[in-house]
VOPAGU-2260 file (C-alpha; in pm, 1 decimal, decimal comma):
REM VOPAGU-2260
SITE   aa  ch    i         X         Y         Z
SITE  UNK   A    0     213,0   -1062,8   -4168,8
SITE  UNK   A    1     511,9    -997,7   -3927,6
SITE  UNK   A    2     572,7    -704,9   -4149,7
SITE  UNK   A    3     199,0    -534,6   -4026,0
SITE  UNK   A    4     308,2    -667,4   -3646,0
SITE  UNK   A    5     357,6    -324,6   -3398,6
SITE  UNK   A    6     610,2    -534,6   -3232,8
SITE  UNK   A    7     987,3    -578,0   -3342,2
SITE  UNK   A    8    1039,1    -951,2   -3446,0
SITE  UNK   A    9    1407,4   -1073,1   -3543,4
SITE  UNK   A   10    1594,1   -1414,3   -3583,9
SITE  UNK   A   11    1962,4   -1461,3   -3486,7
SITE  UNK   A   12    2177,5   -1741,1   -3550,2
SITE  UNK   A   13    2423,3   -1925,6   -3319,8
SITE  UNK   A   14    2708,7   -1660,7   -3372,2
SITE  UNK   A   15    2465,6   -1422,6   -3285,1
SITE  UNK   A   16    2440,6   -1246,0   -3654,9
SITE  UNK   A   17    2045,8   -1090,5   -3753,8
SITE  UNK   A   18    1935,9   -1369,6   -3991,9
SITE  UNK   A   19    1548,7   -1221,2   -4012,0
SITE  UNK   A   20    1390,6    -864,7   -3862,0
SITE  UNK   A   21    1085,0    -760,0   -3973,4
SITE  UNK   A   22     979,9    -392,1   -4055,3
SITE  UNK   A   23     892,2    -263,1   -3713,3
SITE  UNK   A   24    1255,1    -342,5   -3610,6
SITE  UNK   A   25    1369,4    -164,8   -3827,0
SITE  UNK   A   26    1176,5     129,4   -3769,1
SITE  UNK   A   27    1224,7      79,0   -3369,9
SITE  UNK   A   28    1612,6     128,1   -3430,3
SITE  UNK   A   29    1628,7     337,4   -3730,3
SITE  UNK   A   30    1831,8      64,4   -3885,4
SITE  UNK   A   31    1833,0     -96,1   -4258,8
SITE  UNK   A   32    1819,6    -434,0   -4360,3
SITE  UNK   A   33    2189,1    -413,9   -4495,9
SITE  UNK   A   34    2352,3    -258,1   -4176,5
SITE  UNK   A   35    2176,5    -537,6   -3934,0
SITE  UNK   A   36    2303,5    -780,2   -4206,8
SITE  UNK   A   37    2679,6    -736,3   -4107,0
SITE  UNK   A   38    2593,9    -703,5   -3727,0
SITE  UNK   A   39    2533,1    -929,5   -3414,1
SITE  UNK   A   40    2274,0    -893,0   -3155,7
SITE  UNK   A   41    2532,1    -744,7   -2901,4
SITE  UNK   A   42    2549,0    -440,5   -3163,5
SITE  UNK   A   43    2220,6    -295,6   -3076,6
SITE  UNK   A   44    2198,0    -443,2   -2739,4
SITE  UNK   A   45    2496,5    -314,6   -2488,6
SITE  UNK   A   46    2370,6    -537,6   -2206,3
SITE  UNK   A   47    2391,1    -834,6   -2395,9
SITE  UNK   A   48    2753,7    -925,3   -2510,3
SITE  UNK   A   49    2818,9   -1237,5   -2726,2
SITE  UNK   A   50    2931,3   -1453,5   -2410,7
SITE  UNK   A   51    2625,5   -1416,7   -2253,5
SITE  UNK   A   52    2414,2   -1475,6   -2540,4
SITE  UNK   A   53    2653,9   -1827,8   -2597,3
SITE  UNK   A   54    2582,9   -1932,2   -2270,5
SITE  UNK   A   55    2211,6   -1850,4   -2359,9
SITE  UNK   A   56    2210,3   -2012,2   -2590,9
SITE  UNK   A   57    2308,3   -2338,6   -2426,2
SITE  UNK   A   58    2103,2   -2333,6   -2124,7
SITE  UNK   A   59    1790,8   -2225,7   -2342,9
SITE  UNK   A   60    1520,2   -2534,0   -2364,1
SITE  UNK   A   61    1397,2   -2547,9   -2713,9
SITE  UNK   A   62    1067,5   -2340,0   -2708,3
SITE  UNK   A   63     947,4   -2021,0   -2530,7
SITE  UNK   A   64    1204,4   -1903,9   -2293,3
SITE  UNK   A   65    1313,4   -1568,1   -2072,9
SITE  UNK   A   66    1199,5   -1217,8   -2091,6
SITE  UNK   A   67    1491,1    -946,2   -2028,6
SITE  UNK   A   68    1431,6    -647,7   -1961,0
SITE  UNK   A   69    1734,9    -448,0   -2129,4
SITE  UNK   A   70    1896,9    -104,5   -2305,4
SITE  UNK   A   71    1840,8    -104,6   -2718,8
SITE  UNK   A   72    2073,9     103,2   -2911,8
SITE  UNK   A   73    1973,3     307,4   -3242,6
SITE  UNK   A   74    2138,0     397,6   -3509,2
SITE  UNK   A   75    2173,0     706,0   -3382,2
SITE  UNK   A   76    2382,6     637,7   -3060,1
SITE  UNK   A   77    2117,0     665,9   -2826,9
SITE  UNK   A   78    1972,7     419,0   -2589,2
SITE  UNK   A   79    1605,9     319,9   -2513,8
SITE  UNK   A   80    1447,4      58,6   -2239,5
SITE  UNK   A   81    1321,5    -236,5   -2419,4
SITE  UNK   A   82    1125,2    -601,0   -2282,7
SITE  UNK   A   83    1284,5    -888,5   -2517,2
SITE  UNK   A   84    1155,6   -1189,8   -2527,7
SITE  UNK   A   85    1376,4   -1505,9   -2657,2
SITE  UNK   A   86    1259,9   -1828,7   -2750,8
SITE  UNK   A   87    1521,5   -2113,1   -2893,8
SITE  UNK   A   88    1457,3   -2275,0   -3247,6
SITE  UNK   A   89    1608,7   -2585,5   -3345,6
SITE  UNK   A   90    1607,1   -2687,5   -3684,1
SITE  UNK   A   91    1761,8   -2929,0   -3841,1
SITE  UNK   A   92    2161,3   -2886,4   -3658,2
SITE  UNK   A   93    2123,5   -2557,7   -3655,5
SITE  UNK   A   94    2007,5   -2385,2   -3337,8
SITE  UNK   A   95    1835,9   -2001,5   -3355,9
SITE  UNK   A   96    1706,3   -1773,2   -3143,8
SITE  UNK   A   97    1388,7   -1611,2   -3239,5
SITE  UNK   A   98    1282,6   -1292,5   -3050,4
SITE  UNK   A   99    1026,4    -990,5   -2971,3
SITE  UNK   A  100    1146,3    -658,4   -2882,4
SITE  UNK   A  101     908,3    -388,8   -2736,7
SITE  UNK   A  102    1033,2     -24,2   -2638,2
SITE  UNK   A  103     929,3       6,1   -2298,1
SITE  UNK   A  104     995,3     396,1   -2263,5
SITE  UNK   A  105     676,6     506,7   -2178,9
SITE  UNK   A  106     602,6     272,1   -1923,4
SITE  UNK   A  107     916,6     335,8   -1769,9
SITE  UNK   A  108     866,7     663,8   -1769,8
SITE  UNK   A  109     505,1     655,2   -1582,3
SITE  UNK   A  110     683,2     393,6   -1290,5
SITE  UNK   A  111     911,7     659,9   -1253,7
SITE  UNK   A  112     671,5     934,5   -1255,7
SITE  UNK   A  113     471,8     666,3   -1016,0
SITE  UNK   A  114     720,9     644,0    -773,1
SITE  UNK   A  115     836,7    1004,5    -805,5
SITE  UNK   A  116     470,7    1025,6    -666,4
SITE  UNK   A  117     469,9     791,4    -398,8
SITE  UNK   A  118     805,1     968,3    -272,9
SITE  UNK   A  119     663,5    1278,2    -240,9
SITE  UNK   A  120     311,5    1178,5     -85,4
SITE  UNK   A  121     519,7     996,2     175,6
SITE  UNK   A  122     710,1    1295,0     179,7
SITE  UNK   A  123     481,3    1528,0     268,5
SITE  UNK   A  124     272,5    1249,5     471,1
SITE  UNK   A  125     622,5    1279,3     707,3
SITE  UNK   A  126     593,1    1638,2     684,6
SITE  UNK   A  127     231,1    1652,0     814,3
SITE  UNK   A  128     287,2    1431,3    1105,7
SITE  UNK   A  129     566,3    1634,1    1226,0
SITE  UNK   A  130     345,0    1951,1    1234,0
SITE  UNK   A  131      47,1    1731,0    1393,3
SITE  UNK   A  132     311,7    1592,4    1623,0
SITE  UNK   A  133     391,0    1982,5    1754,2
SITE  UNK   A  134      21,4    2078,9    1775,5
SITE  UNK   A  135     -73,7    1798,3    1992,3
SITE  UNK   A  136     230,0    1886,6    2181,2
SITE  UNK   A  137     231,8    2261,4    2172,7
SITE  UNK   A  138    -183,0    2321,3    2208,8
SITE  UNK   A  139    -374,2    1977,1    2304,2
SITE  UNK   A  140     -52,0    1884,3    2553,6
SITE  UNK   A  141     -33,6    2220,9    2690,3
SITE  UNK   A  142    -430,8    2257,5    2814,2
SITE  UNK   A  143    -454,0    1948,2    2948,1
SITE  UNK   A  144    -154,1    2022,2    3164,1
SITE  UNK   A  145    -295,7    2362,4    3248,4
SITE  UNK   A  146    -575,4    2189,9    3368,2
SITE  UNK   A  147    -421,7    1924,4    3569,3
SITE  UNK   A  148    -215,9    2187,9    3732,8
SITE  UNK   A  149    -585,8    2380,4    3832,9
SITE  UNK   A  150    -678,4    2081,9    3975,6
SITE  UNK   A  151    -403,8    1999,9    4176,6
SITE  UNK   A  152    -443,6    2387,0    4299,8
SITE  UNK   A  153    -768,4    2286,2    4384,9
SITE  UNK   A  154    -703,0    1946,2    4566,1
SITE  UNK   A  155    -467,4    2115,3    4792,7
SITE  UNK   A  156    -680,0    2456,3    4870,0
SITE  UNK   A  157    -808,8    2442,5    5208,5
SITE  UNK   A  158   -1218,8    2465,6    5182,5
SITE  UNK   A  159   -1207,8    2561,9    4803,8
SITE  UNK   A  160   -1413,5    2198,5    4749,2
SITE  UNK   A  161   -1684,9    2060,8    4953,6
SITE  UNK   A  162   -1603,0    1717,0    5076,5
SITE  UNK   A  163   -1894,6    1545,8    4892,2
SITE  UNK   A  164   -1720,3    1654,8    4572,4
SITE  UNK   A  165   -1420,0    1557,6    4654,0
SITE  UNK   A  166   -1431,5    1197,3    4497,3
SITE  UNK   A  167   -1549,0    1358,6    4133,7
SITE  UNK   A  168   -1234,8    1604,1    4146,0
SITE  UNK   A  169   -1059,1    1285,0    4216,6
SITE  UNK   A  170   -1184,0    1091,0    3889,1
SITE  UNK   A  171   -1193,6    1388,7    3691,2
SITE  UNK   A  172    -800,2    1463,3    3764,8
SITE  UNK   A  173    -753,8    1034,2    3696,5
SITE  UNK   A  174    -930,6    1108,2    3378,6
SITE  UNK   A  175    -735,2    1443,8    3314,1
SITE  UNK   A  176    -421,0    1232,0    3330,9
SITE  UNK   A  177    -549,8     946,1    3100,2
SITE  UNK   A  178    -584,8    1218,7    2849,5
SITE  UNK   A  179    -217,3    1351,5    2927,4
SITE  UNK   A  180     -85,4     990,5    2869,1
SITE  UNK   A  181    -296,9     942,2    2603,6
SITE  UNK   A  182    -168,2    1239,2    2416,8
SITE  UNK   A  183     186,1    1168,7    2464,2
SITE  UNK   A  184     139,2     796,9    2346,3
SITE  UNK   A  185      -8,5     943,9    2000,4
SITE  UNK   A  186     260,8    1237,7    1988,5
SITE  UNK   A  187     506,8     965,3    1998,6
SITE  UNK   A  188     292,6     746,0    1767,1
SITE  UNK   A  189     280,1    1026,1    1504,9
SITE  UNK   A  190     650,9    1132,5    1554,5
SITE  UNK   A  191     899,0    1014,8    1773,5
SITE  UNK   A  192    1102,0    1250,8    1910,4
SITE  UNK   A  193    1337,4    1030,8    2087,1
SITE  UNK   A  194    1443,3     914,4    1728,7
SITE  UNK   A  195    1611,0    1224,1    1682,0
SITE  UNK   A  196    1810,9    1230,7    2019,0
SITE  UNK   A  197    1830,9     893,6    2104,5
SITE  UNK   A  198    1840,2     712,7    1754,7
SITE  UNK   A  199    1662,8     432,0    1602,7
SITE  UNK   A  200    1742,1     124,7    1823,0
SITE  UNK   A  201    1663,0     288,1    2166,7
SITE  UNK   A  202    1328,9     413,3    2019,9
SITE  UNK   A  203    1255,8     123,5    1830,7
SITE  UNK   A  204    1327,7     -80,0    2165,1
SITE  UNK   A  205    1061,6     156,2    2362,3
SITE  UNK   A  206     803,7      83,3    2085,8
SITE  UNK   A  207     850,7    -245,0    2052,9
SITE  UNK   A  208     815,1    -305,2    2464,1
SITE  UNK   A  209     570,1     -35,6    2446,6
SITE  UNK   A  210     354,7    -260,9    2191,6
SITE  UNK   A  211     422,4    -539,7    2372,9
SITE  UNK   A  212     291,9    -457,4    2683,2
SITE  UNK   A  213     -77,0    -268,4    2540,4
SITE  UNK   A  214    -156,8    -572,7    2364,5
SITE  UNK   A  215     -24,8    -852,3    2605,3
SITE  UNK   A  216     197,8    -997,3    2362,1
SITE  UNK   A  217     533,8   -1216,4    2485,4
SITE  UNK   A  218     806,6   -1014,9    2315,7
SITE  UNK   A  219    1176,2   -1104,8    2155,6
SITE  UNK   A  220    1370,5    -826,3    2131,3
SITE  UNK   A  221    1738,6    -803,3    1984,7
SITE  UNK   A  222    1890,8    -511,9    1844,9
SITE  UNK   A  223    2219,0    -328,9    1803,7
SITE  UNK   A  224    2372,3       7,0    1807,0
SITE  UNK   A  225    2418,2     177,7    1477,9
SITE  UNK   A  226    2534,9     461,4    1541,4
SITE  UNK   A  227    2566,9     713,7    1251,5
SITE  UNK   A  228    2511,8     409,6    1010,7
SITE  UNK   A  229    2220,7     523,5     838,8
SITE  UNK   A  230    2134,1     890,6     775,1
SITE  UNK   A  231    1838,0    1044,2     991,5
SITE  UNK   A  232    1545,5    1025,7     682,9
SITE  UNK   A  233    1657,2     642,3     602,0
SITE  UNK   A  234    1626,1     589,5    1050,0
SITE  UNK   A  235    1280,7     703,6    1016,3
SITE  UNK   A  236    1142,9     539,3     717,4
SITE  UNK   A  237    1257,8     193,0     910,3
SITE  UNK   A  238    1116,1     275,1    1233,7
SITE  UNK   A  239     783,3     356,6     992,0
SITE  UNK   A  240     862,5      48,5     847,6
SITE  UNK   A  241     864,6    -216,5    1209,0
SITE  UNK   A  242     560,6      56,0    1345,1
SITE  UNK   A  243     335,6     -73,2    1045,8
SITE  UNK   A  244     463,9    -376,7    1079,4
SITE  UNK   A  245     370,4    -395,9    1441,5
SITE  UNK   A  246      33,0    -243,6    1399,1
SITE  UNK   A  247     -61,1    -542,8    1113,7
SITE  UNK   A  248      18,6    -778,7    1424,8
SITE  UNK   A  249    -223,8    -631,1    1665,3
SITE  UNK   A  250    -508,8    -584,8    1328,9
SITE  UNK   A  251    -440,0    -903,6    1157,7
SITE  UNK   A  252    -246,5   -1165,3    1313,3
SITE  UNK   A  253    -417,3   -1267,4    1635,0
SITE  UNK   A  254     -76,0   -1368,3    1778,2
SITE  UNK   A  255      19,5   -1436,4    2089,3
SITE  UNK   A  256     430,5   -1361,8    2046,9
SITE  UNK   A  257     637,1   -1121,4    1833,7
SITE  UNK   A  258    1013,5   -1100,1    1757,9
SITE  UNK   A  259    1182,3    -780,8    1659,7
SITE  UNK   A  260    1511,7    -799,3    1519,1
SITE  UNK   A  261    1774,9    -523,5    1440,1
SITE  UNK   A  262    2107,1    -612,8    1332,0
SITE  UNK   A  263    2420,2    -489,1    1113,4
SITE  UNK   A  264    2502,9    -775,7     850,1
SITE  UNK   A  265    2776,9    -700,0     602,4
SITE  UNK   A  266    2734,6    -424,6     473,9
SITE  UNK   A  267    2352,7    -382,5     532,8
SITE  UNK   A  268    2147,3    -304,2     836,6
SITE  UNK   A  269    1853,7    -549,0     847,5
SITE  UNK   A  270    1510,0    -545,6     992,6
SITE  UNK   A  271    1320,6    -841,5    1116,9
SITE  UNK   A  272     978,8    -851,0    1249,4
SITE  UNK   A  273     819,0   -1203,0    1282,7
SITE  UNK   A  274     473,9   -1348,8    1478,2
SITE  UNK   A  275     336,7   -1682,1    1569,5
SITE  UNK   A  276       5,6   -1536,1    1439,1
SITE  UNK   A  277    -271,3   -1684,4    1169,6
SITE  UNK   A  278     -48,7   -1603,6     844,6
SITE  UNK   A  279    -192,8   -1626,6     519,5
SITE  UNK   A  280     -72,5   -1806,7     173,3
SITE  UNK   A  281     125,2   -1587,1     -53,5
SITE  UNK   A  282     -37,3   -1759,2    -370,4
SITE  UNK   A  283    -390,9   -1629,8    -254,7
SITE  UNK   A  284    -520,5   -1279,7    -387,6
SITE  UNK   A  285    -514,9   -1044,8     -92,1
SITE  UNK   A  286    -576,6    -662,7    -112,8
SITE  UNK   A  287    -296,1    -479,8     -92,3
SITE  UNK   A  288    -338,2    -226,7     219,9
SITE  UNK   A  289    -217,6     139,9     251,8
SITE  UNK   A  290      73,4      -6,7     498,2
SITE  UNK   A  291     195,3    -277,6     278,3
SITE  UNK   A  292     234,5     -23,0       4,1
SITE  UNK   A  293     370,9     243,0     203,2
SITE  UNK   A  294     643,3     -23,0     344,3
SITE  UNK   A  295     723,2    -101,0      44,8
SITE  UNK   A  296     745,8     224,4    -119,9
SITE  UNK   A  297    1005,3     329,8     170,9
SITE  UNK   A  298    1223,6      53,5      88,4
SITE  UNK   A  299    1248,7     131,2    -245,0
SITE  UNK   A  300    1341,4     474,2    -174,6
SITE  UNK   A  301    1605,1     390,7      50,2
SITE  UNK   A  302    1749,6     145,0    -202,7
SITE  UNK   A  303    1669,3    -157,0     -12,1
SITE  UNK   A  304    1529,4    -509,7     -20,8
SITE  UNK   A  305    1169,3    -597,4     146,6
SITE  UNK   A  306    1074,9    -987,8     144,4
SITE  UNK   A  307     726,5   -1114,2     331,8
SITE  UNK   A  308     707,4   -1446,9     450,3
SITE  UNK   A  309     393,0   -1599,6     552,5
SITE  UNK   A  310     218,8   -1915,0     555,9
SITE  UNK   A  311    -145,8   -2001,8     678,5
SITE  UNK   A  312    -157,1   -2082,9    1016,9
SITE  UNK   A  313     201,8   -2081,3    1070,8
SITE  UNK   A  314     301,9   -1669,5    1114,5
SITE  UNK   A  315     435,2   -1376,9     933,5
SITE  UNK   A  316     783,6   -1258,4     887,7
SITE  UNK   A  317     877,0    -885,4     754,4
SITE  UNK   A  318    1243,2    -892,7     612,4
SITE  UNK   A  319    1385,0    -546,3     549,0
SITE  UNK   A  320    1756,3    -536,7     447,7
SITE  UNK   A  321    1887,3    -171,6     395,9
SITE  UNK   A  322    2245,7    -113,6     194,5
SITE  UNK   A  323    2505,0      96,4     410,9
SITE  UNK   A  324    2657,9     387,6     210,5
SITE  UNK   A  325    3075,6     378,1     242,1
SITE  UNK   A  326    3192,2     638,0     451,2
């Protein structure tokens, strides 16, 4: 029966040495029965030396135990990504370890190619508010101000309006420069341009007060220079990063504070956003929104570690820690 399985089965001893593999095994690693005879697990598995399977083997419970993810070696020299799983076996005084070995090399390769993806749609999602950035700038920014400016013409051109329509060139240049703010709120919204001349803590500061003050929130702020500590594409994936963040407050939260914390820690530069808002319980099912992925997507790319903390009734925390390259 373990000889029809389409999963790799073997049994090792407490030295380590192949006491039992079944036929897939052998076929997984191009090995025969004779040459796994005379070897130890840490033959065909680089990332798991004898030490380490010793000390396994004493901290394993009798019964089913971890699940390693791990590189398999062939006969050939070449290396594959395999999912073991290791249970402990005592019998009698002796104590074995039985295990399953799958080669995980095509579901490695479609995370990649998953994440290759996500890259490149955030990529280009980047790219496409830059250009919407300009056009708003260049076009929609542009007309509005030419017509502000006719107005103003207008307002101060002696007889060119009659005095009973004075008060409607009066709202419509108020509304005229609602639009003008308005615009420059969701150039900035779409792509800061400060971030490029002033950095990320001075624009992540004006956001964050920004934010603060449209949706009447008490605000914490503490943040730190960093200079030329992270490159300019890792600086804007965080400031994407705390805007989504921010923007779940105002959706979701129904908070009344927010803290926004940007510090250099070692050798990491770590994000903190936190609210006193309704929270939710990690163990319950929740979809999983654009941002959230989107967040965490970024992180990954950058190399970095993203950690939610939430509880119901009690607030949300958004922990982004980001590794500093050496000079």
């Amino acid at each position: 029966m373990a000889d029809m399985s389409s999963e790799a089965f073997f049994l090792t001893d407490a030295a380590g040495r192949f006491r039992y593999v079944n036929q897939r095994a052998l076929e997984l690693g191009g090995w025969t029965w004779d040459e796994l005879r005379g070897m130890t697990i840490s033959d065909v598995n680089p990332d798991f030396p004898l030490a380490l399977y010793r000390q396994a083997m004493v901290n394993l419970p009798p019964g089913p135990g971890m699940v390693l993810q791990v590189r398999a070696r062939k006969k050939d020299g070449s290396l594959f990504p395999s999912e073991v799983s290791f249970a402990r076996l005592d019998i009698g005084d002796e104590v074995y370890v039985f295990g399953v070995a799958r080669d995980i090399t095509e579901r490695t390769q479609m995370e990649a190619a998953q994440r290759q993806f996500g890259q490149r749609m955030l990529e280009a999602l980047d790219a496409e508010r830059r250009r919407l950035a300009r056009e708003l700038h260049d076009d929609v920014g542009s007309a509005v101000g030419t017509i502000d400016a006719l107005l103003s013409a207008l307002e101060r051109t002696p007889g060119a309006i009659e005095n009973e329509l004075r008060p409607t060139l009066a709202a419509t240049h108020a509304t005229v420069r609602q639009i003008t703010e308005s615009v420059a709120r969701l150039v900035d919204h779409t792509h800061p341009a400060e971030l490029l001349g002033q950095g990320l803590e001075s624009t992540l500061r004006t956001h964050a007060q920004a934010f603060a003050l449209r949706h009447g929130l008490a605000l914490r702020l503490a943040t730190v220079p960093l200079g030329s500590t992270l490159s300019a594409e890792s600086e804007l994936h965080l400031y994407r990063i705390g805007q989504e963040a921010l923007t779940n407050v105002a959706r979701h939260a129904n908070a009344t504070r927010v803290t926004v914390h940007l510090a250099k820690r070692r050798r990491r530069v770590v994000l903190t956003i936190a609210d006193d808002g309704l929270g939710f319980e990690p163990s319950q099912p929740r979809p999983a929104g654009l941002g959230l992925t989107t967040m965490r997507e970024r992180v990954e790319m950058m190399g970095g570690e993203l950690r939610i903390r939430s509880a119901s009734g009690r607030g949300t925390t958004i922990y982004v820690a980001l590794p500093i390259a050496p000079a």
